[in-house]
C-alpha positions in Angstrom: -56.6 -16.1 45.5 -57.6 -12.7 44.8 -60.8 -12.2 41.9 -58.1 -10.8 39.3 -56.3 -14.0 39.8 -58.9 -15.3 39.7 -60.3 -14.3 36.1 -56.5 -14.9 34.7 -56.3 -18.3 35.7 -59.7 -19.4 34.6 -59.0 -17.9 30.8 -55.5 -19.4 31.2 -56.8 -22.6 31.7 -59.7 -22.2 29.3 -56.7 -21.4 26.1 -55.2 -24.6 27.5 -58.0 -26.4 27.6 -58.2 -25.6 23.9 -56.7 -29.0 22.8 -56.0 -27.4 19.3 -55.1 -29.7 16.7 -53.5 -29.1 13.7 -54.1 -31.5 11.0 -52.8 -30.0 7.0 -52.4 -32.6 4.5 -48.6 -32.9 3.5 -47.1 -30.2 1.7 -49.9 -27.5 2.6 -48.9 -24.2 4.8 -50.9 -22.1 7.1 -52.3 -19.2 5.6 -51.0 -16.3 6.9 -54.0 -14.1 7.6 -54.4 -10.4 8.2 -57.8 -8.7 9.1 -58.6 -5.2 8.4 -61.2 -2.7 9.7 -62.4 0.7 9.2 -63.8 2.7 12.1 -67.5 4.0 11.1 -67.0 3.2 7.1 -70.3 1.9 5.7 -71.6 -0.1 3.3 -72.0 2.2 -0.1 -68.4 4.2 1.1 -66.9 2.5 -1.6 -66.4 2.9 -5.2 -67.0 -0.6 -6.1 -70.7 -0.5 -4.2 -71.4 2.6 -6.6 -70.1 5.4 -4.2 -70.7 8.5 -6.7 -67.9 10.8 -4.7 -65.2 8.1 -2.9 -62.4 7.3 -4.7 -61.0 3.6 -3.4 -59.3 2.0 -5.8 -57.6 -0.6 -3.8 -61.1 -2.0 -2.4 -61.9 -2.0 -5.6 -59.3 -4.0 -6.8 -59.8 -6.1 -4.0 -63.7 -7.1 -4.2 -62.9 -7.7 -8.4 -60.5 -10.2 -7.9 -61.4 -11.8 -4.8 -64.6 -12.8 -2.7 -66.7 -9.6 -2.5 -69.3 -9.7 0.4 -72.8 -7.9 -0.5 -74.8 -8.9 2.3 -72.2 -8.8 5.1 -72.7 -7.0 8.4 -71.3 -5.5 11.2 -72.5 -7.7 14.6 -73.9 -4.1 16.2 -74.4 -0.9 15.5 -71.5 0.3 17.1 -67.5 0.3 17.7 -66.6 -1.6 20.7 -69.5 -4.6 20.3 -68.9 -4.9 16.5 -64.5 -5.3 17.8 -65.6 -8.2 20.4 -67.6 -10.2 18.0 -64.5 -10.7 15.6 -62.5 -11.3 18.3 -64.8 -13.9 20.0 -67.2 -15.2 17.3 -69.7 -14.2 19.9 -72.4 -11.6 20.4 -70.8 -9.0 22.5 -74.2 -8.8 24.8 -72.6 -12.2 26.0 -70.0 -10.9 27.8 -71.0 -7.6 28.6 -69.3 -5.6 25.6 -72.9 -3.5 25.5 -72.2 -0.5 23.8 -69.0 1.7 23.0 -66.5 2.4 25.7 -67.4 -1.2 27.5 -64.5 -3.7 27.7 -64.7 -7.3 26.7 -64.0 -9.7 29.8 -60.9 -11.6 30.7 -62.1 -14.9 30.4 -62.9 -14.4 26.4 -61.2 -16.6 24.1 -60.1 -14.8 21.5 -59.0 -15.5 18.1 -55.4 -14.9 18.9 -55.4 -17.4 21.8 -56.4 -19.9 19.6 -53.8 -18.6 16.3 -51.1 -18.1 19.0 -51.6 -22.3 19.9 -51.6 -23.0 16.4 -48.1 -21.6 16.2 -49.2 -18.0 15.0 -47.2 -15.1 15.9 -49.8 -12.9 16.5 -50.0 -8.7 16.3 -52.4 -6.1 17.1 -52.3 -2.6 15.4 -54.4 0.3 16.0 -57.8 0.8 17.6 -58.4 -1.5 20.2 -61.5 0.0 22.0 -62.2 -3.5 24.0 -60.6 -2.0 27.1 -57.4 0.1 28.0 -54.1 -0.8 26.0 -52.0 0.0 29.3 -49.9 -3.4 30.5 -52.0 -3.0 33.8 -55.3 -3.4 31.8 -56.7 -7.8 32.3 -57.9 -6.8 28.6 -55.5 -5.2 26.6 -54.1 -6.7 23.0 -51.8 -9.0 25.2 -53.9 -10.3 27.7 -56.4 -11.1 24.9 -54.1 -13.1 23.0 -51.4 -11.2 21.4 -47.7 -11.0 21.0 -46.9 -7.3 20.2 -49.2 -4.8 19.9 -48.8 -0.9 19.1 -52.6 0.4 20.1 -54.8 3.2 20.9 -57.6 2.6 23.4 -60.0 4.4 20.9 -59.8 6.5 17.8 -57.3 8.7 16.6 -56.6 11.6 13.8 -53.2 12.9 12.4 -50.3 12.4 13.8 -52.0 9.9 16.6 -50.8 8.6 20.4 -49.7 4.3 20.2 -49.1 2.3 23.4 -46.5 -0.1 22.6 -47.0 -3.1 24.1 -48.8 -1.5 27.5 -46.0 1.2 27.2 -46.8 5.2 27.6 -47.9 7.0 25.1 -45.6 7.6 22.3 -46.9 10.2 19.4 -45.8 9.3 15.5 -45.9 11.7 13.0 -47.9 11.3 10.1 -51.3 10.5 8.5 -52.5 7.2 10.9 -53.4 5.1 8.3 -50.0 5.1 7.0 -48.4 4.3 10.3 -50.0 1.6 11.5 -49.7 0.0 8.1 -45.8 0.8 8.7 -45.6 -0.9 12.0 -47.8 -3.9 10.9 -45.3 -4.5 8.2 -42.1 -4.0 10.8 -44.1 -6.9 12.3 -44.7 -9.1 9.2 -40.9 -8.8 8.9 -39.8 -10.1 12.3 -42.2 -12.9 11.7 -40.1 -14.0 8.1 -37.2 -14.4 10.2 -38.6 -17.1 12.8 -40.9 -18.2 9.7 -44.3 -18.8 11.4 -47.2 -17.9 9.9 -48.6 -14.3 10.7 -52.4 -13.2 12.2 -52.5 -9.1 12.1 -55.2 -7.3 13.3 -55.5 -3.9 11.9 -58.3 -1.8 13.0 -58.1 2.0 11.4 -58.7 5.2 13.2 -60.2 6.7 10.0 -62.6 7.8 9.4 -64.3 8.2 12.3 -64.7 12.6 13.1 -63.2 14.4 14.0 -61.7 14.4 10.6 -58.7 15.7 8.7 -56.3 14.7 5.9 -53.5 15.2 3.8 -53.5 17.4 1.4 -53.2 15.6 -1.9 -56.4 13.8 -0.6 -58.5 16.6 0.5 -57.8 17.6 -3.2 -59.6 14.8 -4.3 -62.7 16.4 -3.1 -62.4 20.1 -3.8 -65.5 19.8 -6.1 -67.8 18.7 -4.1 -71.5 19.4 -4.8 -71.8 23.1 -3.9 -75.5 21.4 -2.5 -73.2 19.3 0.5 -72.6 23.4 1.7 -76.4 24.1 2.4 -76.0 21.7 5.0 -74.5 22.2 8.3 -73.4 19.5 10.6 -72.4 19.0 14.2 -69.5 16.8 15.1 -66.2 17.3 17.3 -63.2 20.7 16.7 -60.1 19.4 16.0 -58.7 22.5 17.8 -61.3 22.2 21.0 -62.1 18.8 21.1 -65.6 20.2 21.8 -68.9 20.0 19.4 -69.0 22.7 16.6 -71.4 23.2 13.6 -69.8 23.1 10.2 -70.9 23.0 6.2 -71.2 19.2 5.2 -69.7 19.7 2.1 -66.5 20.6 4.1 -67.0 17.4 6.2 -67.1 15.0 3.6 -64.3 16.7 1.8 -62.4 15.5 4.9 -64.2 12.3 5.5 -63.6 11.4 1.8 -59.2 12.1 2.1 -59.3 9.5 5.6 -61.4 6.9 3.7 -58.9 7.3 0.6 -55.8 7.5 2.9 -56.7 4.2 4.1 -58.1 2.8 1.2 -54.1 3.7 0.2 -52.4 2.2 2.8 -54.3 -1.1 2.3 -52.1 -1.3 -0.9 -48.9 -0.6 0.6 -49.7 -3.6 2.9 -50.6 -5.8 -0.6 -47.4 -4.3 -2.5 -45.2 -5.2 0.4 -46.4 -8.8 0.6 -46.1 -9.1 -3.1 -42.4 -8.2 -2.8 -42.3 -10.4 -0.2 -43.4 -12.9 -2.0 -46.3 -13.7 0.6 -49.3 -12.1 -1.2 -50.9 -15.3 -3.1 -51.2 -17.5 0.3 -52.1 -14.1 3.0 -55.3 -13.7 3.7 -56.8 -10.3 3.4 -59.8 -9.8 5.1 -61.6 -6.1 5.1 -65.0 -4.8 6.6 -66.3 -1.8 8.7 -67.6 -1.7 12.1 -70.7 -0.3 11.7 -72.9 2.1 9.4 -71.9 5.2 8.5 -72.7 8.4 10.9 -75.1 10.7 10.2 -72.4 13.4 8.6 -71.2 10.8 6.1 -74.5 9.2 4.9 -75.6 11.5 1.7 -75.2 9.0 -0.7 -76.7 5.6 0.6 -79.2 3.4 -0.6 -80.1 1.8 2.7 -82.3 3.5 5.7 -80.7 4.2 9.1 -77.5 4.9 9.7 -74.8 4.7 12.9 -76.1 3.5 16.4 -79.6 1.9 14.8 -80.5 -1.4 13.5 -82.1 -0.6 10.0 -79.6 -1.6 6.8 -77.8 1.6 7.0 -76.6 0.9 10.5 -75.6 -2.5 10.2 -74.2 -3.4 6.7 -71.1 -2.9 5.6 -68.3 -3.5 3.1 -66.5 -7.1 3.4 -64.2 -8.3 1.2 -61.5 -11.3 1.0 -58.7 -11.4 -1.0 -57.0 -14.7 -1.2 -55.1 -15.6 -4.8 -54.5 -19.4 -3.1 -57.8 -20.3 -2.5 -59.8 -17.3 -4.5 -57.9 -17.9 -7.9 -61.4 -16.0 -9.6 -63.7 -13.5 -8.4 -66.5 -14.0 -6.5 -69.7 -12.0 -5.9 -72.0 -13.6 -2.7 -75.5 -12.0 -1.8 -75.7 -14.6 1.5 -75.7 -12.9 5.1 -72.7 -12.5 6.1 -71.5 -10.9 9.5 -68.4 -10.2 12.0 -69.3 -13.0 13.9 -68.6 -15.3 11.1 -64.4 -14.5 11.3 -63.7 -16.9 14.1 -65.3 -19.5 13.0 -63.9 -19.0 9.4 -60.6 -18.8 10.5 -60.1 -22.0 12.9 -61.8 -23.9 10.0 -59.0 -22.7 7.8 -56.1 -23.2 10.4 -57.7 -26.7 11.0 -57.8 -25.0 15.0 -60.8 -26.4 17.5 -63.8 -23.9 18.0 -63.5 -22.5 21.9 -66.0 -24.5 24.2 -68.9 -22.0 24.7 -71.7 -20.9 23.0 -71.2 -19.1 19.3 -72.9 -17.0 17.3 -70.9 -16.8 14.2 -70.5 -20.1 11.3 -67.9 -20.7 9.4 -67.6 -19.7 6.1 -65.7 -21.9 3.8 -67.9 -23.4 2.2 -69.1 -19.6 0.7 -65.2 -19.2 -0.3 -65.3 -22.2 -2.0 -68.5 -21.2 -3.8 -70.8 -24.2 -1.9 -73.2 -22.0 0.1 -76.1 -20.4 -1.3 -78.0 -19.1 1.3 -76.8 -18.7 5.5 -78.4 -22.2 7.4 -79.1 -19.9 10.4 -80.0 -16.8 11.1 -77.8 -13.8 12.8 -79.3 -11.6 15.7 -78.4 -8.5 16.8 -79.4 -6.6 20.0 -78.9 -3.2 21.3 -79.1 -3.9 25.2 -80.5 -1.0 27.2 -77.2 0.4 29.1 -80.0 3.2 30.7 -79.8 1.5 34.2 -76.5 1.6 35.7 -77.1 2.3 39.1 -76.4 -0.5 41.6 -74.4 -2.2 39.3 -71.5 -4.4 40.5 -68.3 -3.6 38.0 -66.8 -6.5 36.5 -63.4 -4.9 36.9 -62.1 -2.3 39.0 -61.7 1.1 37.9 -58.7 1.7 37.9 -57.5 -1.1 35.8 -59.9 0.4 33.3 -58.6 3.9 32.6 -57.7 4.9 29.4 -54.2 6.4 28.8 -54.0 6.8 24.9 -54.7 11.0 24.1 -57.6 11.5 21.2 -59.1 15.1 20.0 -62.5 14.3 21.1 -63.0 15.2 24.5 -65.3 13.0 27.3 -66.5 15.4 29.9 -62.7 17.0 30.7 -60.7 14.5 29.3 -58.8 13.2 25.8 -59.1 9.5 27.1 -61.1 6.7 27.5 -62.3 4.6 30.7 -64.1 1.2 30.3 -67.2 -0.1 32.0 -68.0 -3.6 32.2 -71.2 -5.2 34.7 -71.4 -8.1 36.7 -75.1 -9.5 35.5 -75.9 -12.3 38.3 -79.9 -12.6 37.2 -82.0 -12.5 34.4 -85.5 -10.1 34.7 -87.8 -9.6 32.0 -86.3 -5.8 31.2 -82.9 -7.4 30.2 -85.0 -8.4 27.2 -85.4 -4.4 26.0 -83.4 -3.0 23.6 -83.7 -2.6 20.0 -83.3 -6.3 18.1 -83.1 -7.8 15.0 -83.7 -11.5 13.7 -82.0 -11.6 10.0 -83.1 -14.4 7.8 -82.1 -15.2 4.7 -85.0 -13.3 3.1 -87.3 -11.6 5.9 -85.5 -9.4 8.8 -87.7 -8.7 11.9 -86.3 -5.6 13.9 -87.9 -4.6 17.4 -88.6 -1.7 19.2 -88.7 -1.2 22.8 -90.6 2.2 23.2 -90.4 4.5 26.2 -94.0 3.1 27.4 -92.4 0.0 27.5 -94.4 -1.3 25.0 -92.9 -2.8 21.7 -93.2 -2.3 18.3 -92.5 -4.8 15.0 -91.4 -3.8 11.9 -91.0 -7.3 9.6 -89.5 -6.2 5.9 -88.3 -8.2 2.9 -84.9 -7.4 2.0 -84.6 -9.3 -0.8 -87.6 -7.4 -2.6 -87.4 -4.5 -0.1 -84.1 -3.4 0.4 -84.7 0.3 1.7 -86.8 -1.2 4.4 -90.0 0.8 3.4 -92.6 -1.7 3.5 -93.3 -3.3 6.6 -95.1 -6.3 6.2 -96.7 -8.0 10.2 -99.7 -7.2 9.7 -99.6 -8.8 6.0 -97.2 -12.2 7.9 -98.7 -12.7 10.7 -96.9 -15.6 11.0 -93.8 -15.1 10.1 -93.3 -12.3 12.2 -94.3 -14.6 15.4 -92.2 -17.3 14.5 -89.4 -15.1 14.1 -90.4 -13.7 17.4 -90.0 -16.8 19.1 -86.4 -17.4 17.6 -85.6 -14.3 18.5 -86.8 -14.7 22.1 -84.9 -18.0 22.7 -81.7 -16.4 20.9 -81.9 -13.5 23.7 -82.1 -15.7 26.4 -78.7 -17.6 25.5 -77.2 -14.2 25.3 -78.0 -13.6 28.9 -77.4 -16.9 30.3 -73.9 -16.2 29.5 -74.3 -12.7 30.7 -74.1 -14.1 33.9 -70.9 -15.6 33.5 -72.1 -19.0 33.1 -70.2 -19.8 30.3 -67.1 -19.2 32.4 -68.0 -22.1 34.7 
């Protein structure tokens, strides 16, 4: 049997090996369950978290009515990482997801193999980013778990490139937001007519630059602070694909129309299933995938931003809507994080955790208003991708090429390639990176410096929320306690690096 076989049969064995159960108390249905995600849309990007600029009034209808998430957090920095964590309940550093553009691994299981054994009919829409989309790819939407899927292998603009179902390309016309909403509901509909419940995975383009918009939304935003045009910004031509240098206020202007265009399209989705009559028992779940980027953070309260590990890299909006189960608003301040969806989810489908190590918990007891404060604390970890050389792949090459077009240009191409290492042994520099221990009040983020020496910051977030106070010299001994816990948390991480969770 060759290694591909290989992989295949082990995760086909491992879904089987699931054993899920489902155990609902007479006369109670699955909830159908749909989970949204904006690509680079932070924390204060909304107007319900005080955004003076943003107009979302969906969201905002959303986090009044239903569960709205202050404290909830992306599981990295980045895109790809933060994708893998909701689809595994895992850290990504655990199978080798270790920064954008790096695939998950074939022997995951996801939260669509274990919906799909619970009777699910299971679509993916959007940006996927965990690996190519092509039907060749061990990783695509498919492999991972999915029935249909109409994908991009990264971001996309106006008018975007889809792979349906591992298909070529296909371009759609129209603002992207819009259209994967459209084919999410085409899918909903085929799902009434063989009446199982639904799980939709819809991960936005938007508004990750290069940015444009409709009109009507770029009107939104004609009047700007004339200060936002002092400023002058790098990020990636629409017409070149290559860096240019613009005036921020005409940046945001653009940023602003994606965030509402999507913020739009998330109520087309709600009207539909209120026609439908499928709104009350669907559960919406929305959140970002990491901090907002340096053009887009003007406005926030929080220091850092995209690609770091302080608040304004990590936290962003999350919100549930769920009129069965949420019939009032809620308003939780616990830690809250991507991690947590798996978990959540096969407690509410009555469906048996996968066998491995997780990071994430389960959250029902915060939707039914019974947790007060998160019984663990979440890590995060940067791992240092600087050393590549020598590295085994985990996949071939080929097999991870890209084939989905996008504006932005790598090197001399509009597509994406995947990377993913075979990590046999553990040596003290796998430690490295920049890491975080959250706890319910005191977060402890490390440094890995050049020197190789490291550096502590320790802050209170429930007193310090900017993160402008760092307090180890003043806690000694909090800060080495959450060392420790730190330490121990890392070396799970890469014990299944290696792959021995797969054994």
């Amino acid at each position: 049997m060759n290694r591909r076989s290989f992989h295949w049969s082990v995760r086909l064995i491992a879904v089987t090996l699931l054993a899920i159960v489902v155990n609902l108390s007479p006369g109670e249905e699955l909830p159908n369950i749909i989970l949204l995600m904006g690509d680079d849309h932070g924390w204060d990007e909304t107007g319900y978290n005080g955004h003076p600029h943003l107009k979302t009034p969906v969201l905002d209808e959303m986090a009044a009515s239903g569960l709205r998430l202050d404290r909830f957090y992306s599981a990295h920095p980045s895109c790809s990482p933060t994708r893998g964590s909701v689809m595994t309940g895992r850290h990504p550093n655990r199978y080798g997801t270790l920064a954008p553009g790096y695939s998950t691994r074939p022997e995951e299981i996801t939260i669509a193999h274990v919906l799909k054994q619970a009777g699910y009919a299971c679509g993916h829409f959007g940006k996927w980013h965990l690996g190519p989309v092509k039907a060749a790819s061990p990783t695509n939407p498919g492999a991972m778990g999915f029935d249909e899927w109409l994908s991009h292998d990264n971001f996309f603009e106006l008018n975007p490139m889809f792979s349906r179902n591992g298909g070529p390309p296909q371009q759609f016309e129209g603002e992207s937001s819009e259209i994967v909403i459209a084919e999410t509901i085409q899918f909903l509909t085929k799902t009434q007519q063989t009446k199982q419940p639904f799980f939709a995975v819809v991960w936005f383009g938007s508004p990750h630059e290069p940015y444009s918009g409709l009109e009507k939304d770029l009107a939104l935003y004609d009047d700007l602070p004339a200060e936002y045009a002092k400023k002058r910004f790098k990020l990636t031509s629409n017409e070149t694909g290559r860096p240019t240098t613009r005036p921020l206020r005409d940046v945001l202007r653009e940023r602003y129309a994606e965030i509402t265009a999507m913020d739009r399209s998330i109520g087309q989705l709600r009207d539909w299933l209120k026609k439908e009559g499928l709104r009350d028992n669907t559960l919406l779940w929305y959140c970002g995938d990491n901090g907002t980027p340096g053009d887009g953070i003007v406005t926030s309260p929080f220091r850092g931003q995209k690609g770091n590990m302080y608040e304004g890299g990590i936290r962003v909006p999350g919100v549930i809507e769920w009129p069965a189960r949420i019939a009032t608003p809620i308003v939780s301040d616990v830690n809250s994080v991507t991690s947590d969806i798996l978990p959540t989810l096969c407690k509410l489908t009555n469906s048996t955790l996968p066998d491995r190590p997780l990071d994430g918990i389960d959250l029902t007891p915060m939707i039914d208003r019974q947790m007060s404060e998160r019984p663990t604390p979440i890590g995060f970890w940067s791992f240092d991708t600087s050393d590549k050389a020598g590295r085994e792949p985990y996949i071939d090459a080929e097999l991870q090429r890209g084939t989905t077009p996008l504006v932005k240009m790598m090197g001399d191409i509009h597509t994406r390639n995947f990377l993913n290492f075979r990590h046999s042994t553990i040596t003290e520099q796998d430690f490295a990176g920049a890491r975080v221990l959250l706890g319910n009040r005191y977060k402890l983020v490390v440094h890995s410096e050049r020197s190789g020496e490291m550096r502590s910051e320790l802050f209170d977030l429930r007193n310090d929320p900017a993160e402008e106070n760092n307090l180890v010299d003043s806690e000694p001994d909090i800060t080495a306690a959450m060392h420790s816990e730190l330490r121990s948390w890392q070396q799970s991480v890469l014990t299944s690096l290696t792959g021995a969770d797969y054994k």
